[in-house]
C-alpha positions in Angstrom: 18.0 -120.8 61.5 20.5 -119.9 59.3 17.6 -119.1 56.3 16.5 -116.9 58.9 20.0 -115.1 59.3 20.6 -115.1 55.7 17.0 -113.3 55.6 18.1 -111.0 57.5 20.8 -110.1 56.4 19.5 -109.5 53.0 16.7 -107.5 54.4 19.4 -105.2 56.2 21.7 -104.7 53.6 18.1 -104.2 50.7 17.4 -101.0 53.3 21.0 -100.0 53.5 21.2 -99.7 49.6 18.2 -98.1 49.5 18.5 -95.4 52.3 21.9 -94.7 50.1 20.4 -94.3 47.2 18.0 -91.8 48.7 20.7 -89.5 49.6 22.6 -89.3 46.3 19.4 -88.6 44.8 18.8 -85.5 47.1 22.7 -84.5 46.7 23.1 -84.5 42.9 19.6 -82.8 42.2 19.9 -79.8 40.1 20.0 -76.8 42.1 17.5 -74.2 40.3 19.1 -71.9 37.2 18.9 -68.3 38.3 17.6 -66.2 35.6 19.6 -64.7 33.0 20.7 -61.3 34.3 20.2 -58.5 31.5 22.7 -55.8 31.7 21.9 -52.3 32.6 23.5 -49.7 30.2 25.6 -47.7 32.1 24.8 -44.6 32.7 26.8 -41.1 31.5 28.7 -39.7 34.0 28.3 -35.6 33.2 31.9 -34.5 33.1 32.2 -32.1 36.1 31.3 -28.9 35.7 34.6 -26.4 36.8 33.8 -22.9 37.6 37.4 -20.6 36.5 39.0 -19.2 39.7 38.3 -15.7 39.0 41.1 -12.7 39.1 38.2 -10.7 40.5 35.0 -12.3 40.2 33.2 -9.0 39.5 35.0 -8.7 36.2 33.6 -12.5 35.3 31.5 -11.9 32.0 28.2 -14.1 32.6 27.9 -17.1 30.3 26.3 -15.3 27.2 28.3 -12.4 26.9 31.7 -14.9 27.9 31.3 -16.4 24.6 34.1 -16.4 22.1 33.4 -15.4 18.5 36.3 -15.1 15.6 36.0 -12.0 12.8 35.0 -13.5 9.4 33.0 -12.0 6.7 32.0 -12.9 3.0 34.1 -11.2 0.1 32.5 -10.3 -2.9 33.6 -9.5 -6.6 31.9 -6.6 -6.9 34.2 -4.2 -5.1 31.9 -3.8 -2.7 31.9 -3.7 1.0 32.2 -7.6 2.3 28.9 -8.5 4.3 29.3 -10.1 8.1 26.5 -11.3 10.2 24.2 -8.8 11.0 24.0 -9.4 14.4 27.6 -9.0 14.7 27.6 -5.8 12.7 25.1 -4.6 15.2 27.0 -5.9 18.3 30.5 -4.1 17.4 28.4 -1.0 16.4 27.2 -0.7 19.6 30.5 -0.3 20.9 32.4 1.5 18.5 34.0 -1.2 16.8 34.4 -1.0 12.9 35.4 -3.5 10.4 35.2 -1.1 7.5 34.5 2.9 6.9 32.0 3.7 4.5 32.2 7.0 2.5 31.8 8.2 -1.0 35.1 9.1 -1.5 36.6 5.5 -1.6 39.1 6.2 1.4 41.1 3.5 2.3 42.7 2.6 5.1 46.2 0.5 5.5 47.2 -1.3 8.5 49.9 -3.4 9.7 49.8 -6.4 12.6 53.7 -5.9 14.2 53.7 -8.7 16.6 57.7 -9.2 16.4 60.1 -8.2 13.7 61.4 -10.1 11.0 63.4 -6.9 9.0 61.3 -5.5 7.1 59.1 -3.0 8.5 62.0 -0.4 8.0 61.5 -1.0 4.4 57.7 -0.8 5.0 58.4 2.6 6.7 60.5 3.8 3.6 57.6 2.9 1.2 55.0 4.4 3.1 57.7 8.0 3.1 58.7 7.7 -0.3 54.6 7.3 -1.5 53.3 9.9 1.5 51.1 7.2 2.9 49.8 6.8 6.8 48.9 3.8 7.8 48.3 2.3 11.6 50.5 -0.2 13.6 49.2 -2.5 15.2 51.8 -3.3 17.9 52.7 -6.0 20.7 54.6 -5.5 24.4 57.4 -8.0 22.1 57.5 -5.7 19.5 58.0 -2.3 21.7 60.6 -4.7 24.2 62.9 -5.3 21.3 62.2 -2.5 18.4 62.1 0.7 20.3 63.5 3.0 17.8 61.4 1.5 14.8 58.3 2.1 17.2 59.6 5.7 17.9 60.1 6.0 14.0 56.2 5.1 13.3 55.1 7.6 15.6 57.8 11.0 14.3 56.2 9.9 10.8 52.6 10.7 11.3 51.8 6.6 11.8 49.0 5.7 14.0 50.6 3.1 16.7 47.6 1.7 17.8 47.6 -1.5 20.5 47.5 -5.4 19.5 48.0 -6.0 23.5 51.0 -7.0 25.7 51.1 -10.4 25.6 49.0 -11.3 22.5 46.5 -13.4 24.1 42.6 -14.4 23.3 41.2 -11.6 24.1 37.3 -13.1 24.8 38.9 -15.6 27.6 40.6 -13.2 29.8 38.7 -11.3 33.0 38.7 -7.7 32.9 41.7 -7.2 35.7 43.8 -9.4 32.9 41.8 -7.4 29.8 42.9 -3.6 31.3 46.1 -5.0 32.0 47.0 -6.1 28.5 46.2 -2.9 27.2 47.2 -0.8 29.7 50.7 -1.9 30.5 51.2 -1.4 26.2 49.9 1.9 26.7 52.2 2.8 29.5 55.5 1.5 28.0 54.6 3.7 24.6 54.3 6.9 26.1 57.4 6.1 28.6 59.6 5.6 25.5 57.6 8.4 23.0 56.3 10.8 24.9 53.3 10.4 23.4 49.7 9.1 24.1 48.9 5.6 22.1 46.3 5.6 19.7 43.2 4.3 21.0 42.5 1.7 19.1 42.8 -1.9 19.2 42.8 -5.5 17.4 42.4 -8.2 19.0 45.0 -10.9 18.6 43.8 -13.8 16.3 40.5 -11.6 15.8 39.1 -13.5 18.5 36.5 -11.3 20.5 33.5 -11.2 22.6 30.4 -9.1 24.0 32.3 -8.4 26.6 35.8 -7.5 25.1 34.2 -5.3 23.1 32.2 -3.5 26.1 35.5 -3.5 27.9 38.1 -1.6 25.0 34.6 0.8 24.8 35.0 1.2 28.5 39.0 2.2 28.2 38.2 4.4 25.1 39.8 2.1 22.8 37.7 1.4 19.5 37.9 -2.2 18.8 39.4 -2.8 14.8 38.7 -5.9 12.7 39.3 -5.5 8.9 37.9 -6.0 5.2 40.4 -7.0 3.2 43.3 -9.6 4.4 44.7 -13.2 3.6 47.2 -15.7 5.0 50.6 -13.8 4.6 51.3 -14.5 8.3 53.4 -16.9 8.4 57.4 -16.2 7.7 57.4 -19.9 6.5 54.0 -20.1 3.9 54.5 -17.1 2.0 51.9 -16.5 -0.7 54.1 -14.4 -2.9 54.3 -10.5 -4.1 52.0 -11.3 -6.3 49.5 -12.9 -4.9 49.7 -10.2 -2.3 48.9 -7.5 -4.9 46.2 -9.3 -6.3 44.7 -10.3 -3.4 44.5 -6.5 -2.3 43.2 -5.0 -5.8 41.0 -7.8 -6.5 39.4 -7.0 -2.8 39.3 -3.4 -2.7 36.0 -1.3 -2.0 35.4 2.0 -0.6 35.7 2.4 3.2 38.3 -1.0 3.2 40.4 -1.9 6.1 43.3 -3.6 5.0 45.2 -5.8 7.1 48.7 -6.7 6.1 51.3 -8.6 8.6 54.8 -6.5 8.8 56.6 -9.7 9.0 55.4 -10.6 5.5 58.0 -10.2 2.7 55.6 -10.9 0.3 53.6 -7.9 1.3 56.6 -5.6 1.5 57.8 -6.8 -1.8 54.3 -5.8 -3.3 53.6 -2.8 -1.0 54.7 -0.2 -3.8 52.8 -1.5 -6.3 49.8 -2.0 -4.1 49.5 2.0 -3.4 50.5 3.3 -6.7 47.7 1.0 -8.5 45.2 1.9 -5.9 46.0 5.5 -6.2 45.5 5.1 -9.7 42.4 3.7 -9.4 41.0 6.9 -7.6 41.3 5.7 -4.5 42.8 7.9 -1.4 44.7 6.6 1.6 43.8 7.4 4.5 44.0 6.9 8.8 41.2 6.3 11.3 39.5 9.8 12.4 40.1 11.8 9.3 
């Protein structure tokens, strides 16, 4: 009897161990590896395309003409006129914008950027009396604000005062409302204080231009002037020296030039004198825009 129980018992407790054993083989089976996820590259984003709020959105240029070039051009040492992109050279022709005026009589043409004043375009005005030169300003809505009576001097002396805008801004990222504005509210202020029509004829801050800059000074009567002949004298702070200035001009100078000096420059006032009398030698005849 009692083999019987101890049978038993060992019969109930061999299916106990292996009914647990059954289990904690199911539990502690490896669950299946997912496969190795590869990582998409991320994708660009395009930034977002903004669209300008226009002043007047017929005056918005269209994309091609809306793009902003800056004057440049390739000196030579030959004397001779500088070369520029021939597109370019065709584009400003079209609307009766110049860079330089050819003629076989090597006239030249001197002209001054007056953004603000420094003190020394009344000793500019003095050289140009003294050696019977006329040259064109270029002037600013600063420059008239705060110089009136060396603006009214330029224009009793014979000067051309031509228009370098109100504010001075990039000319090829303005609409046409802001364009008109900038030249017209210049315009406005020099005949209030002269009496006088302004030249028509403007440069564009920084040179910076475009298709449509150029169609719209064409449009107001205003011929659009780059130049032929200039250097970094435009900064009070980095001047190059009277010497340099002098050189700079002579070693440039072809028939037909447009020279662009800054009235803030005392290096180009101190070499101003020199520059005309040496040219003059050189048979060469000063000379302003329509004559």
């Amino acid at each position: 009897m009692r083999k019987c129980k101890s049978c038993l018992y060992l019969v109930l407790l061999l299916s106990i161990i292996a009914a647990v054993t059954g289990c904690r083989s199911n539990t502690s089976a490896p669950s299946p590896t997912p496969p190795a996820q590869t990582e998409e590259p991320a994708q660009e984003t395009p930034a977002p395309t903004t669209t300008p709020v226009a002043e007047n959105p017929d005056s918005q240029p269209p994309a091609a003409a809306a793009k902003s070039w800056s004057w440049w051009f390739t000196r030579n040492t030959q004397h001779q006129i500088p070369a520029a992109n021939q597109d370019t050279v065709q584009l400003i022709a079209e609307n009766n914008a110049f860079y330089v005026i050819p003629n076989n009589n090597k006239k030249i043409y001197l002209t001054f950027d007056a953004g603000y004043e420094l003190g020394y375009t009344a000793k500019i005005l003095d050289i140009l009396e003294r050696q019977q030169v006329k040259a064109a300003f270029f002037i600013t809505g600063q420059y008239i604000k705060t110089q009136p009576d060396l603006v009214k001097r330029m224009q009793s002396s014979g000067h051309l005062v031509c228009n370098h805008t109100w504010n001075h801004p990039d000319l090829a990222t303005v609409s046409q409302e802001t364009f008109n504005q900038e030249i017209k509210s210049l315009e406005q202020r020099f005949t209030e204080l002269t009496g006088a029509p302004m030249d028509h004829y403007l440069r564009p801050p920084m040179g910076n231009y475009s298709e449509n800059s150029l169609k719209w000074a064409n449009e107001l009567g205003y011929k659009t002037v780059f130049w032929s002949i200039a250097f970094m004298d435009w900064d009070p702070n980095k001047q190059p020296g009277a010497e340099f200035s002098y050189k700079h001009v002579l070693a440039n100078i072809h028939p037909g030039a447009v020279i662009l000096l800054h009235a803030i420059s005392q290096s180009d006032t101190e070499a101003l004198d020199r520059i005309i009398s040496d040219l003059r030698a050189q048979g060469y005849v000063f000379s302003t825009f329509g004559h």
